[in-house]
C-alpha positions as CSV (number, residue, x, y, z in Angstrom):
1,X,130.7,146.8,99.9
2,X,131.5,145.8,103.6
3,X,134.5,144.6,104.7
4,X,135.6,140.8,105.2
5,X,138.2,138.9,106.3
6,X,140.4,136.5,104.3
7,X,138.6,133.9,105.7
8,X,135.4,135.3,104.9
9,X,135.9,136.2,101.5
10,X,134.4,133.9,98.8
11,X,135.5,135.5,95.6
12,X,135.6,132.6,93.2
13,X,134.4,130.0,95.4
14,X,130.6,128.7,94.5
15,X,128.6,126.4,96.7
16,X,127.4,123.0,95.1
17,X,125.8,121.6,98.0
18,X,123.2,122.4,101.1
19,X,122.5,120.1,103.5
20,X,121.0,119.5,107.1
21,X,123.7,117.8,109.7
22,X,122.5,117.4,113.2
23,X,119.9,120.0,113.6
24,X,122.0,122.3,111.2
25,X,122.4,123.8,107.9
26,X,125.8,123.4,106.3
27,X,127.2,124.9,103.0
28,X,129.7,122.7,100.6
29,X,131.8,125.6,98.7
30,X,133.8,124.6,95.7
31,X,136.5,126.5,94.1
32,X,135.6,128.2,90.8
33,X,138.0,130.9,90.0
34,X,136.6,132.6,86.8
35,X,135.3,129.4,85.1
36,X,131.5,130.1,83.4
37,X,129.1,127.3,84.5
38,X,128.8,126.1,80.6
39,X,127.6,122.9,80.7
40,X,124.2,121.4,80.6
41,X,123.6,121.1,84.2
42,X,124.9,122.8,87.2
43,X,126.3,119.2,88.6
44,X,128.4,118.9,85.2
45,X,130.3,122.3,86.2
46,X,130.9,120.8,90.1
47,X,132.2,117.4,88.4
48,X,135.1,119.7,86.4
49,X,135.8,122.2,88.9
50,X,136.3,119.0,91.6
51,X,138.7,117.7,88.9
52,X,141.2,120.7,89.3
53,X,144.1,119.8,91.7
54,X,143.2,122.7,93.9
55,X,139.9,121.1,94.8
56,X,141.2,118.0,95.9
57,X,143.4,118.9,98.3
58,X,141.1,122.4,99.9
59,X,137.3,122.5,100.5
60,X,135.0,125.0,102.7
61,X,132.4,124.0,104.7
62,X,130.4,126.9,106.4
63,X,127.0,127.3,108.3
64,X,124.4,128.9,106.4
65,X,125.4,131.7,108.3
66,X,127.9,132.6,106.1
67,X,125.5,132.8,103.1
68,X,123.8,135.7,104.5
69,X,127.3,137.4,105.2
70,X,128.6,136.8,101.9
71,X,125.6,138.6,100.6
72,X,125.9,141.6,102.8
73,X,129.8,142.1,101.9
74,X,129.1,141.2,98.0
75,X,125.8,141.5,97.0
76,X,125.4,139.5,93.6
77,X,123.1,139.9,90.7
78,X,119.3,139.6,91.1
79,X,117.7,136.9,89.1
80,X,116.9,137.9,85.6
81,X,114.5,135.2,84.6
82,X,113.2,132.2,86.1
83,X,112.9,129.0,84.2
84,X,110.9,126.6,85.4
85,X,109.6,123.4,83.0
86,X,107.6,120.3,82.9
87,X,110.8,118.1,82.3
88,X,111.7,116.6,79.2
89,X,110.8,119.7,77.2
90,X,113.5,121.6,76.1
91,X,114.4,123.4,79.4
92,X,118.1,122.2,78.7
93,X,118.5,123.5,75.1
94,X,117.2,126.6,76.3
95,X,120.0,126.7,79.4
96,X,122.7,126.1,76.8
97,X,121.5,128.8,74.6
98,X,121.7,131.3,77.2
99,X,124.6,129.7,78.4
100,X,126.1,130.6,75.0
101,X,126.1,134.7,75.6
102,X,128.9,135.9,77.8
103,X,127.2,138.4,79.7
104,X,124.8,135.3,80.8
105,X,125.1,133.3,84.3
106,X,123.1,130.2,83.9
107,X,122.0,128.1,86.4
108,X,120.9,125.0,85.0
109,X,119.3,123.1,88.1
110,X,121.5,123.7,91.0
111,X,121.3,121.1,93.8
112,X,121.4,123.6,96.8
113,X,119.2,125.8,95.7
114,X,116.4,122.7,95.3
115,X,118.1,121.5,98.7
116,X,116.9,125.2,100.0
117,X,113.6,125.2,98.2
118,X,112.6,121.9,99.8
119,X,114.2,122.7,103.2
120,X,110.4,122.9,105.4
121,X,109.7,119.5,104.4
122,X,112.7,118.5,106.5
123,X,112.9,121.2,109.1
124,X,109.8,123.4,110.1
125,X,112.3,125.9,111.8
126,X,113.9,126.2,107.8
127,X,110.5,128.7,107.1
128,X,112.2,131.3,109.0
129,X,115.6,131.9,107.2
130,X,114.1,129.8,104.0
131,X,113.3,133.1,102.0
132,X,116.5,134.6,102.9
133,X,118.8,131.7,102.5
134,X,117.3,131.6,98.6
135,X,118.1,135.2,98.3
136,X,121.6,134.5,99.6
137,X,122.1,131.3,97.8
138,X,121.6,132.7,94.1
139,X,123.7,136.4,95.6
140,X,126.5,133.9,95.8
141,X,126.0,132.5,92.1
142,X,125.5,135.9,91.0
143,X,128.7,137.0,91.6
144,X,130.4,138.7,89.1
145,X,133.5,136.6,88.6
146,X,134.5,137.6,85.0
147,X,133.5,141.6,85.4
148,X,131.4,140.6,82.0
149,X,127.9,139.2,83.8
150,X,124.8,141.4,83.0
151,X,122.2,138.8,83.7
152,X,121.8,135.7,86.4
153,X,119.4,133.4,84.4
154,X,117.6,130.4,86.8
155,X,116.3,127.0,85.2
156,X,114.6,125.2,88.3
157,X,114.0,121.7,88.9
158,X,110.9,120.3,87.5
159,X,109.4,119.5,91.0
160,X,110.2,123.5,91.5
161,X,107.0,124.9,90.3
162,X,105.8,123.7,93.4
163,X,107.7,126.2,95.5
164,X,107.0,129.2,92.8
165,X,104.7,130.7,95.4
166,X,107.9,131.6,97.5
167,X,110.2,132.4,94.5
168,X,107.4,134.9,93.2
169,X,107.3,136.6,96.7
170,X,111.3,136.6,96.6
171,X,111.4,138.4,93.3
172,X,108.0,139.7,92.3
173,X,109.5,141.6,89.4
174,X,111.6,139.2,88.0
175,X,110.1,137.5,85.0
176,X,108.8,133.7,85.0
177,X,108.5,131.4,82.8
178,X,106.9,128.2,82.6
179,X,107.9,125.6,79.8
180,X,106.1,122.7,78.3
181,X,105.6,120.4,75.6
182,X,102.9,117.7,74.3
183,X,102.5,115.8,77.5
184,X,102.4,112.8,75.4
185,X,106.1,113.0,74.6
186,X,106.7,113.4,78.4
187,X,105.5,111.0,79.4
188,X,106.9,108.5,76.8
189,X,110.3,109.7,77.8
190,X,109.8,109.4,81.5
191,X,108.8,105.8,81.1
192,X,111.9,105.3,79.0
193,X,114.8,106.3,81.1
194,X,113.2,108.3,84.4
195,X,113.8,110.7,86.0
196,X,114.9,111.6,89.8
197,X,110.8,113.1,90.7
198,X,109.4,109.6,88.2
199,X,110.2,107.2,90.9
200,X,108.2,107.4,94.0
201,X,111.0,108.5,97.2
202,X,113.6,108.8,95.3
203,X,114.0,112.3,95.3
204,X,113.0,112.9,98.6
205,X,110.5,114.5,101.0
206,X,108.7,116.9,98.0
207,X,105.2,118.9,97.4
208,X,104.7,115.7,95.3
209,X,104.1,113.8,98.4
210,X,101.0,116.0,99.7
211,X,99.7,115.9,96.4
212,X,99.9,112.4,95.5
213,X,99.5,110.3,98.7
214,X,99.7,106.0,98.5
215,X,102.0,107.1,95.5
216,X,103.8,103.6,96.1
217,X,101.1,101.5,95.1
218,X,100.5,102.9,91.7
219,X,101.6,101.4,88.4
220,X,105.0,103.6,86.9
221,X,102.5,104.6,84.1
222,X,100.1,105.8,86.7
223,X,102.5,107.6,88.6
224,X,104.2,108.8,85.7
225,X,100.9,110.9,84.1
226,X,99.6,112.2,87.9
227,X,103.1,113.4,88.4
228,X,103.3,115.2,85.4
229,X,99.8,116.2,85.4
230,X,100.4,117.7,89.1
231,X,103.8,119.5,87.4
232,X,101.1,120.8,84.7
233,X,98.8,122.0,86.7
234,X,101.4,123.5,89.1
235,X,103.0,125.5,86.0
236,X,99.2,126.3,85.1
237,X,99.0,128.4,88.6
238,X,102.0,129.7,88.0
239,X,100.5,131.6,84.8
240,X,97.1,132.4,86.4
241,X,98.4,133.6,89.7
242,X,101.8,134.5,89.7
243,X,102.4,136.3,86.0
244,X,104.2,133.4,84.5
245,X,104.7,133.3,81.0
246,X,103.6,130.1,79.1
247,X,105.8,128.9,76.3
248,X,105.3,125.6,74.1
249,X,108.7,123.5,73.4
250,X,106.9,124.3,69.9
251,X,108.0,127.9,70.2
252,X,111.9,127.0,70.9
253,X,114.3,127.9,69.4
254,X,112.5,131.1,68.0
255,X,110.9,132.7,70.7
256,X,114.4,133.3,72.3
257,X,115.0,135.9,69.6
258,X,111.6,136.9,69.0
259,X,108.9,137.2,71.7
260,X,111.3,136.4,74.5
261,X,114.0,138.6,73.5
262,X,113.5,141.3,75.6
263,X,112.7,139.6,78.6
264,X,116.2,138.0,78.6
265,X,117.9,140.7,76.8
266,X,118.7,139.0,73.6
267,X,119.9,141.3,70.8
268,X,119.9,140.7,67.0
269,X,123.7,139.9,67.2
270,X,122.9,137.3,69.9
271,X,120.8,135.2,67.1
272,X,123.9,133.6,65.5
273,X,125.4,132.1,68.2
274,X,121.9,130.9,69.9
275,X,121.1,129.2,66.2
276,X,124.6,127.5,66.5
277,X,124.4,126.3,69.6
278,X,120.4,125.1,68.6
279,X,121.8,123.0,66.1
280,X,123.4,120.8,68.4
281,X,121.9,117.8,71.2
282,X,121.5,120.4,74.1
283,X,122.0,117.2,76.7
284,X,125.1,116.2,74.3
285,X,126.5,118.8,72.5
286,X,128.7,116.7,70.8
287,X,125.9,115.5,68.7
288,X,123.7,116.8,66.3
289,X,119.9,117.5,67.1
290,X,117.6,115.4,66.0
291,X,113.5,115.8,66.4
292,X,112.0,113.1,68.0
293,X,108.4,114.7,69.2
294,X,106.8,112.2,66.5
295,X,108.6,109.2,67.1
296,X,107.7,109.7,70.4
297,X,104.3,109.8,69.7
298,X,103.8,106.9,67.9
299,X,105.7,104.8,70.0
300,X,103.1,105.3,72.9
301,X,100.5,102.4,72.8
302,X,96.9,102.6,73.8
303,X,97.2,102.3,77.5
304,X,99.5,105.1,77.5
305,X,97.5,107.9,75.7
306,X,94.7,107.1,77.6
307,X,96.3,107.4,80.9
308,X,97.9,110.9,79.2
309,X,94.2,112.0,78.3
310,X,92.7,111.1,82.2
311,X,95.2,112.9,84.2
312,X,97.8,115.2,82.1
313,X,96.0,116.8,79.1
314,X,92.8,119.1,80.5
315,X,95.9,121.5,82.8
316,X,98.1,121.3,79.2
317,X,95.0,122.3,77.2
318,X,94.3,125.4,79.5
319,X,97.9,126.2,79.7
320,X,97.9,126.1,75.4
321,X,94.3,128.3,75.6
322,X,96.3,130.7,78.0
323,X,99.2,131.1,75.7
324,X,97.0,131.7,73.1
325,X,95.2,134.3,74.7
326,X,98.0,135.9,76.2
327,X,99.5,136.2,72.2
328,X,103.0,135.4,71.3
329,X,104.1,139.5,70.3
330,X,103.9,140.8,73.3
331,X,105.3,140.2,77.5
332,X,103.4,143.2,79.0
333,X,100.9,140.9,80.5
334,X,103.6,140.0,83.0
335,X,104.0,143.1,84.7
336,X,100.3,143.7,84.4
337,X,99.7,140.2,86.5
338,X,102.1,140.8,89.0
């Protein structure tokens, strides 16, 4: 390991944002210690750790420089898995499952590392650090804090897919997965309560916007099935080009201890505790889960499954005939593709 000063050492500090300020990328590190990032989302952990009295009264703020010298003085773990999702579709009860094991980091959505992923849309000079500042970002998450991690588990950002291209490139070994479900019950819970990437702008300059141009005058139904239909198609490439593996919200909780075991080095003792954890509201773990696929079925009204049928189900129906083929007893296909 090389050498760094006090005031370059980062042992227990984590960044939670990544942002551009005048022409320049700046880190926001927060103060961790050895707490696990348990809860649903990434964000959740920054809300606690902020709470701590330490926090309040000492933050870092860096360049992005120091990043890539973090890295070089304590290289993290390596990706073990990436998750990426069509939203809505069980991407969070398989974060908290992971979450569950203690030799498991689990990055559930991280805002700098989107921030990162996104950063050529804002800055065309970002393409030539981009790649490394990924690498650096999830070296600093991979840190072993405890002395118990084994594995550095990734669940991207829906819009994420988009940028799999340059995460496959990053890590070509590491394992991908894409996650789904009926798009119908998607899109019936995007309409319901949306989400950052359902309402055109708000989250920002995205792939979404190259591949859905004059999205402001479309209806939210409209929007809502192209968008997800573009996500679809985008975890569809994913598969065909880049060795993802396709998995069904049908499949979960199972396939963590069956098909997928492997792959994210589940063992037989590990099925316990992911069944516990299953049992639970993965969003709310105070609460007890409840199916709602059908309900969300039926409540969708004409105009809604035919708008799910014109732009969303031909990309899920190869993505199901893929799986399929593919078979659900065996990953070798993975390191065959890649």
């Amino acid at each position: 390991m090389a050498s760094v000063t006090p005031m370059d050492d980062f042992s227990g500090w984590l960044p939670i944002r990544v942002w551009r300020q005048a022409g320049d990328w700046r880190v926001d590190w927060c103060w961790f210690g050895e707490r696990r990032l348990a809860r649903p989302f990434f964000r959740d952990d920054v809300d606690d750790a902020l709470r701590l009295p330490f926090n309040q009264a000492f933050r870092r703020e860096t360049g992005i420089q120091a990043l890539f010298d973090w890295q070089a003085a304590s290289p993290g773990l390596q990706p073990a898995a990436l998750i990426f999702h069509a939203s809505r579709c069980g991407s969070t009860l398989m974060a908290q499952m992971l979450a569950a094991l203690p030799g498991n980091i689990v990055l559930s959505e991280p805002p700098p590392l989107d921030s990162l992923l996104r950063a050529h849309f804002l800055d065309a000079a970002a393409t030539d650090w981009q790649g490394r500042g990924v690498q650096a970002l999830l070296s600093a998450y991979g840190q072993r804090r405890l002395g118990l991690e084994q594995r550095l588990l990734v669940k991207l950002d829906a819009w994420s897919v988009f940028e799999a291209p340059l995460l496959a490139a990053l890590y070509p070994q590491v394992p991908r997965i894409f996650l789904y479900r009926d798009p119908l019950e998607i899109v019936v819970s995007q309409l319901r309560q949306p989400g950052m990437h359902r309402v055109p702008g708000l989250l920002g300059p995205s792939a979404l916007d190259q591949r859905l141009p004059g999205a402001q005058g479309m209806t939210p139904l409209e929007y809502s099935c192209r968008m997800i239909g573009e996500i679809f198609q985008g975890g569809l490439e994913l598969c065909r080009r880049h060795g993802g593996i396709a998995l069904n919200y049908s499949e979960l909780p199972g396939a963590l201890w069956a098909r997928l075991a492997s792959l994210l080095g589940v063992e037989d003792e590990d099925r316990a505790p992911l069944q516990a954890v299953a049992a639970f509201d993965a969003k709310q773990p105070s609460m007890t889960f409840s199916a709602d696929g059908q309900a969300k079925r039926e409540s969708a009204g004409e105009d809604v499954r035919q708008a799910v049928e014109r732009w969303v189900r031909a990309p899920y129906l190869e993505l199901e005939s893929l799986r399929q083929k593919v078979g659900f007893g065996s990953l070798a296909s993975f390191h065959t593709i890649v």
